[in-house]
C-alpha positions in Angstrom: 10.6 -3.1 -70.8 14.1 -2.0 -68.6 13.3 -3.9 -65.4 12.5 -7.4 -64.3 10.6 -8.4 -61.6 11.4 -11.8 -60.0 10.2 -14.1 -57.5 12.6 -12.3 -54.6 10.8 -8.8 -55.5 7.5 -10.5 -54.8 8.6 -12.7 -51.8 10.1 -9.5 -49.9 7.3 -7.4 -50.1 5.0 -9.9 -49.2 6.3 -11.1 -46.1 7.3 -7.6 -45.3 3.8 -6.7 -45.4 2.8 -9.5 -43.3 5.8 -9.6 -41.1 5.3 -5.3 -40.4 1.4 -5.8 -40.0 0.9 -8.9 -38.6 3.6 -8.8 -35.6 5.1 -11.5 -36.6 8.2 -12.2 -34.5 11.1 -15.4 -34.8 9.6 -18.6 -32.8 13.5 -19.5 -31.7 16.8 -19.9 -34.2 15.0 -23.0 -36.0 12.3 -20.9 -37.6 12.4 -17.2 -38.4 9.7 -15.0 -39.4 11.0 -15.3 -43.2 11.6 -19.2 -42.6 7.6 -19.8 -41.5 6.2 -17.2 -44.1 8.2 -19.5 -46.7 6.4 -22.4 -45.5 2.9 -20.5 -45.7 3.8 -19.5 -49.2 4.4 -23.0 -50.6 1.6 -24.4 -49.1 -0.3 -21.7 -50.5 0.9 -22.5 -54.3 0.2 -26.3 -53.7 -3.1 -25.9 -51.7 -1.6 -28.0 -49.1 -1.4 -28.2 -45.5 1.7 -26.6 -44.2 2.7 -30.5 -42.9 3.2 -31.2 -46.6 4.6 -28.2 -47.3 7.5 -28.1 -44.6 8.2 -31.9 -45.7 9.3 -30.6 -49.3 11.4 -28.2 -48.3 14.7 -29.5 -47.3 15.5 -26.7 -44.8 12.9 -26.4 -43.1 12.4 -27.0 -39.5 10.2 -29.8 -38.9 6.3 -29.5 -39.2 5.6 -29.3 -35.4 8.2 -26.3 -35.1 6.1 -25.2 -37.9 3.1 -25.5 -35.9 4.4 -24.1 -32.7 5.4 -20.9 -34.5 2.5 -20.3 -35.9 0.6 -20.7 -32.7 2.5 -18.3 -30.7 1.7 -15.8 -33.3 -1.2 -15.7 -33.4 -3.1 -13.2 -30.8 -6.8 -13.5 -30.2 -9.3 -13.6 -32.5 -10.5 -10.0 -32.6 -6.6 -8.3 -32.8 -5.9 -10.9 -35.6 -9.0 -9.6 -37.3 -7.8 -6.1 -36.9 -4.3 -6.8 -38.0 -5.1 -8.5 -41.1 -7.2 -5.8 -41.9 -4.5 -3.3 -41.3 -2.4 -5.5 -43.8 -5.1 -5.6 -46.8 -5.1 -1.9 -46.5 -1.7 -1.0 -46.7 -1.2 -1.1 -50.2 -4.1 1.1 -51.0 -3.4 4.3 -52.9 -4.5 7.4 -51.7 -6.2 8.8 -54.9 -9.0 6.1 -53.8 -9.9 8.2 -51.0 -10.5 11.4 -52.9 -13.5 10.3 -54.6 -16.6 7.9 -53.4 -16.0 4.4 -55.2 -18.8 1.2 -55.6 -18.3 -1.2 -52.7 -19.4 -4.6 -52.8 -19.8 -6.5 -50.2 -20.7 -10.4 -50.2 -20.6 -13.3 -47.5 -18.3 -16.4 -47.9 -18.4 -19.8 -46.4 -16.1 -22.0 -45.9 -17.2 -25.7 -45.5 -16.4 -27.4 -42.1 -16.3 -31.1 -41.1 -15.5 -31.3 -37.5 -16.8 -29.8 -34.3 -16.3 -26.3 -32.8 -13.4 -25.5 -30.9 -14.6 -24.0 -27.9 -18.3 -22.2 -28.8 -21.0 -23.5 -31.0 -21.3 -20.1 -32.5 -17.8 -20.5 -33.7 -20.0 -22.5 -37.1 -22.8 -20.8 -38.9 -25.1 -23.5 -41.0 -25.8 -23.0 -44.5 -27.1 -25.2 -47.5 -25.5 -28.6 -47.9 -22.1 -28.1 -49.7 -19.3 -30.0 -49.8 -20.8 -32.6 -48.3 -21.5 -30.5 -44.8 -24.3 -28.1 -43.7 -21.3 -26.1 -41.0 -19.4 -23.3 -41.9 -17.0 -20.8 -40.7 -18.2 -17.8 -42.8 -16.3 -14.5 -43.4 -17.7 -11.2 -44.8 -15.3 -9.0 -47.3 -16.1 -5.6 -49.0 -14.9 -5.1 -52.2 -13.3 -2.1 -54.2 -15.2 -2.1 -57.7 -12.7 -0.3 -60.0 -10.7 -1.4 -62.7 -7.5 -2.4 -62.0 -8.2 -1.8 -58.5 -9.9 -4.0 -57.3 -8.8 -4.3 -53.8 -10.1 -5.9 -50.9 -10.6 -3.4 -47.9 -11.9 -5.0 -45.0 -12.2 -8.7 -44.0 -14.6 -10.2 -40.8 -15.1 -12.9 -38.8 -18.9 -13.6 -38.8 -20.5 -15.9 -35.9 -23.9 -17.7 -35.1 -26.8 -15.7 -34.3 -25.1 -12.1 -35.9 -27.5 -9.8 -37.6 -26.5 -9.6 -40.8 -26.2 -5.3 -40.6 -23.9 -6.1 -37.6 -21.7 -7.1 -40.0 -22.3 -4.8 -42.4 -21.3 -2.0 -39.9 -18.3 -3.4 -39.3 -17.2 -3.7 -42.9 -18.8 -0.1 -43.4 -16.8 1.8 -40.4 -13.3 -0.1 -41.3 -13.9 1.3 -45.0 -14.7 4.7 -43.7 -11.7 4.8 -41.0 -9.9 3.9 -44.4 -10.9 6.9 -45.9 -12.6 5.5 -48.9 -16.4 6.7 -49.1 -19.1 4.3 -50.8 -20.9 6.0 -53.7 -23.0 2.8 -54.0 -23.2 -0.4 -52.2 -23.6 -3.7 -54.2 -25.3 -6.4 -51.8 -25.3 -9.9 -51.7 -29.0 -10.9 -51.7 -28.4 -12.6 -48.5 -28.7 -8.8 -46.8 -32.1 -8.6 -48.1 -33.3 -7.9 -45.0 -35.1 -5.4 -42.6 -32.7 -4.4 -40.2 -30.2 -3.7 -43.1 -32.7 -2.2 -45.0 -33.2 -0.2 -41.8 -29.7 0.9 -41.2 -28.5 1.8 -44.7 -31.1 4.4 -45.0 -30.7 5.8 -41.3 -26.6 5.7 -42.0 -27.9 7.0 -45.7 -26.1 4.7 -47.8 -27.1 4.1 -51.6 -27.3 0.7 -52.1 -28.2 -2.1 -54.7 -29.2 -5.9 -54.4 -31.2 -8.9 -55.6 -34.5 -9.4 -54.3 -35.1 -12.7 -52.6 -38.1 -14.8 -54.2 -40.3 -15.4 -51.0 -44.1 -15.9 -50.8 -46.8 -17.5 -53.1 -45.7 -19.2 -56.2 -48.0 -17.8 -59.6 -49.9 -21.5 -59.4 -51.4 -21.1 -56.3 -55.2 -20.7 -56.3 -54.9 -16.7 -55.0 -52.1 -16.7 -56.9 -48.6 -15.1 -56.5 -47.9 -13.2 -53.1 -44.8 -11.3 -52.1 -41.8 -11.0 -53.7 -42.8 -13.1 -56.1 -45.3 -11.1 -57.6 -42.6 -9.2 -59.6 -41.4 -12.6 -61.1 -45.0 -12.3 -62.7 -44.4 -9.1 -64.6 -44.4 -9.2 -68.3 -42.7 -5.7 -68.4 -39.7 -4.5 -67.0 -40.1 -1.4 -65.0 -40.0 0.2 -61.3 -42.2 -0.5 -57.9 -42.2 -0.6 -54.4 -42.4 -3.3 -51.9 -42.5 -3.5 -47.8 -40.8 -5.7 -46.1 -41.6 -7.3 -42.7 -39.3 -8.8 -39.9 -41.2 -11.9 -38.6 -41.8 -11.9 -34.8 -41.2 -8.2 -34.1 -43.6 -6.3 -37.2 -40.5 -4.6 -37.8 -40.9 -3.0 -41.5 -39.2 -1.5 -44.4 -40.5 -0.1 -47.6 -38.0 0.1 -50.6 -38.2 1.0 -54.4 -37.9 -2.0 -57.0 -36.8 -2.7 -60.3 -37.4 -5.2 -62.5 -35.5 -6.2 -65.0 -36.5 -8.6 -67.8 -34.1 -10.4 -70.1 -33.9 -13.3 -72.6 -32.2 -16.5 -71.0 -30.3 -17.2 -74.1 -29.6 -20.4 -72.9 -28.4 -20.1 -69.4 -28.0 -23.5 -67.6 -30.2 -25.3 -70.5 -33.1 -23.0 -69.9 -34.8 -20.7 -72.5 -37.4 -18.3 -71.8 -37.3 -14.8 -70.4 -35.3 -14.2 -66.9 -36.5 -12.1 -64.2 -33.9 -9.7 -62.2 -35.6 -8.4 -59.7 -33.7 -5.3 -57.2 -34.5 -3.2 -54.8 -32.2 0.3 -54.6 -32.0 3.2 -52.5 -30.2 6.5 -52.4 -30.0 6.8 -56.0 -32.3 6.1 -59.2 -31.1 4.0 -62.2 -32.1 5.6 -65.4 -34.0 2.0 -66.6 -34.4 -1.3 -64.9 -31.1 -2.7 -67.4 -28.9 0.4 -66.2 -29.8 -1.4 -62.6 -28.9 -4.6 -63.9 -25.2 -3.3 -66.0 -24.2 -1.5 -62.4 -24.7 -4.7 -60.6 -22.7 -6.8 -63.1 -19.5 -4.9 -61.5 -20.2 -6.9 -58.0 -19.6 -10.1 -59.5 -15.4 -9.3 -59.3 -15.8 -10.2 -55.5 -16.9 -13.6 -56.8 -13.3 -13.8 -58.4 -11.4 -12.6 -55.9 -13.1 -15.3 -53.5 -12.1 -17.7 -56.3 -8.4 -16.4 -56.6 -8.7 -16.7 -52.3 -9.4 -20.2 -52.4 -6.7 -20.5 -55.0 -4.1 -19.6 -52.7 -5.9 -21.0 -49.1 -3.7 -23.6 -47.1 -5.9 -26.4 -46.5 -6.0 -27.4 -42.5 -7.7 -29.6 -40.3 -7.1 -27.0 -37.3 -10.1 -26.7 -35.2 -8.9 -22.8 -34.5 -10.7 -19.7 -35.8 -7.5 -18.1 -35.6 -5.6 -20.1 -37.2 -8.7 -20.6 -39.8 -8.7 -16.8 -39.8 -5.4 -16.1 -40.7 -5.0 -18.4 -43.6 -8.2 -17.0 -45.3 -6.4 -13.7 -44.7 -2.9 -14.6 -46.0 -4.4 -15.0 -49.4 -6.5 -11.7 -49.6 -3.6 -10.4 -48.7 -1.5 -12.1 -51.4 -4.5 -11.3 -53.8 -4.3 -7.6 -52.7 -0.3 -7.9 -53.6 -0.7 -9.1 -56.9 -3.3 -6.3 -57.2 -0.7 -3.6 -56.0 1.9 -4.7 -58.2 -0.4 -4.7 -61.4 -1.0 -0.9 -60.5 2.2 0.4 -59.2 4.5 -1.3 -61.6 3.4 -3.7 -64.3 0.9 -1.1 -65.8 2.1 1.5 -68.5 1.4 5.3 -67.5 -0.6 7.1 -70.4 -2.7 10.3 -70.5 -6.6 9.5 -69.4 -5.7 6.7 -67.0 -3.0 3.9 -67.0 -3.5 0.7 -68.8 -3.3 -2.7 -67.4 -1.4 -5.8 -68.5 -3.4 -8.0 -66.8 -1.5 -11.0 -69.0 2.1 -10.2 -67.4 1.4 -11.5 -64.5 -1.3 -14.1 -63.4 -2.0 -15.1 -59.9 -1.5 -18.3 -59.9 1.8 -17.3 -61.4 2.4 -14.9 -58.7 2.0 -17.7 -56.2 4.4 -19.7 -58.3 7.1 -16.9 -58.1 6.5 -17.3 -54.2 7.1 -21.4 -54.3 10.1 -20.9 -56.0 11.8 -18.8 -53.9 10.7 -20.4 -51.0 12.8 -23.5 -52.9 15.7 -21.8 -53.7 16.0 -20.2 -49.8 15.3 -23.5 -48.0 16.1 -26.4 -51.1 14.0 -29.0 -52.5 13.2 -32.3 -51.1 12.3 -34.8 -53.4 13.1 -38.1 -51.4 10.6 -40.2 -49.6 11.3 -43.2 -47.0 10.5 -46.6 -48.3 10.9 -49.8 -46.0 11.9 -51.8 -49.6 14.8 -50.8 -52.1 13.1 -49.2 -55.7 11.8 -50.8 -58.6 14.1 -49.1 -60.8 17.6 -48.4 -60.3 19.1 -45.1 -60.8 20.5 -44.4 -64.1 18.2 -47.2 -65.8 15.2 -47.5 -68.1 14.5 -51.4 -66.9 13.0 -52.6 -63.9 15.4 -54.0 -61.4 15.4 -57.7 -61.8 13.3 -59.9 -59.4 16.3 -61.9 -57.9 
């Protein structure tokens, strides 16, 4: 190793990045671009509110001024969207585009106590989670490559949106990107008719879970619908049609079935059922079907690392909302980039990746610590009585 990378390195590019992408511009002489991204970055590392953040840095402007200059920064909700998605691709290398890649593409929700802003179809409802059936809910798509793994394309989802709506926006950012899906990896909550619908019209390979919907096996006419391939004692392929309810809308689609010891899983024991339906492009058995989808489940982590670096809010604001979800994909796509362009060693057959060097929870550490050593650390706190321990003691301060 001849080179170091510090805390400054990762602090510059990343509020270059956002600064360049985002538009960001200096909210008066009391808080500068670099003085607010600070702020976001140390509340980001302790998963607090900016508030909290701004009160434990010494030099930093005051939590309203905070507030303010974020506010003014922000543009409406759909040029945010755009911006942040300019800013996740930036770092992207251009040998991605020169051959189709495996996207995957998944729906997140984040919980919501509170009421709407402005328009009920700011929340989308959901199962009960964290203690609250509202949501706002974002839709990523996913590079699935090693060492790679970027995140191409963020949206905003509302109420009421189709779920291939959202797809094709996800789908025409990643193609103005350049990079070309070989195969899609679906969140079974796309299981669908119109997305069935669209990906074969836009012919688009694809691959997702089957949702278990109709009769269970111990009814008296016995199983009906999907789950009729839960009742297969043998893996192997099928075919299934879907129907829209309300319209007769319909959708035919090849199935696999894969069938697997549970070995365990959750306390259960028994065989397990994976159940997908494909298009586009034929696995060689129902387990090949079931290894391919395996790579999906890094969007899982990258929503995990996301929620690692989140700043918490009570702001009723999509925007604001918005642009905190997509300040950490955009740190996560950072930590991604520098993993490829410089903590990785160049060999013959593909570089190899140190994925030890540099974690990202340490990477967000790097980004509290110089956000400490530009604006100082403050450790005091206000009291209305003198302390229980004078300085330079062990004892506690007599009661007299």
């Amino acid at each position: 190793m001849q080179f170091t990378l510090t805390g400054a390195h990762v602090q510059h590019q990343a509020q270059q990045l956002l600064a360049d992408e985002l538009r960001l511009h200096d909210h008066g002489r009391c808080c500068p671009v670099r003085t607010l991204l600070a702020v976001v970055f140390a509340a980001c590392c302790r998963l607090s509110s900016l508030f909290a953040a701004a009160r434990r840095l010494a030099g930093a402007p005051s939590h309203e001024t905070v507030r303010q200059a974020l506010l003014t920064n922000l543009p409406e909700l759909d040029v945010l969207e755009r911006r942040l998605n300019r800013a996740l691709a930036a770092g992207l290398p251009r040998r991605l585009r020169r051959r189709r890649q495996d996207l995957a593409v998944d729906l997140t929700l984040v919980p919501y106590h509170g009421q709407p802003e402005e328009d009920p179809g700011e929340l989308v409802r959901g199962q009960a989670k964290s203690g609250t059936t509202h949501f706002h809910a974002y839709a990523t798509a996913y590079l699935v490559m090693r060492g790679q793994r970027f995140t191409l394309a963020l949206t905003y989802v509302r109420l009421g949106e189709k779920s291939e709506e959202v797809l094709r926006r996800l789908l025409r950012r990643c193609a103005h990107l350049g990079v070309r899906p070989r195969l899609l990896l679906l969140d079974r909550g796309f299981w669908a008719v119109g997305v069935l619908r669209y990906l074969r019209a836009a012919r688009y390979p694809f691959l997702m879970p089957v949702i278990a919907r109709g009769r269970r096996a111990d009814h008296p006419k016995g199983a009906g619908g999907t789950r009729v391939f839960w009742g297969w004692r043998r893996g192997g392929f099928g075919e299934y049609t879907l129907q829209e309810t309300g319209n007769g809308r319909k959708a035919t689609v090849p199935i696999c079935v894969h069938i697997r010891p549970r070995a365990g899983r959750r306390g259960k024991h028994g065989l397990e059922h994976l159940v997908y339906a494909y298009w586009g492009w034929r696995p060689s058995s129902p387990r090949a079907a079931s290894e391919r989808y395996r790579g999906r489940f890094g969007i899982e982590t990258s929503y995990r690392q996301m929620n690692e670096g989140r700043v918490t809010t009570c702001s009723r604001s999509p925007a604001v909302r918005l642009f905190l979800v997509g300040v950490a994909l955009v740190l996560r796509n950072v930590w991604v980039w520098l993993h490829h362009e410089v903590l990785s060693t160049p060999r013959r057959g593909g570089r190899r990746y140190h994925p030890e060097r540099l974690r990202f929870k340490d990477l967000l550490l790097m980004l509290l610590h110089a956000a400490e050593l530009a604006l100082g650390v403050c450790d005091e706190v206000g009291t209305e009585r003198p302390p229980p321990i004078e300085v330079g003691t062990t004892g506690r301060a007599g009661a007299g």
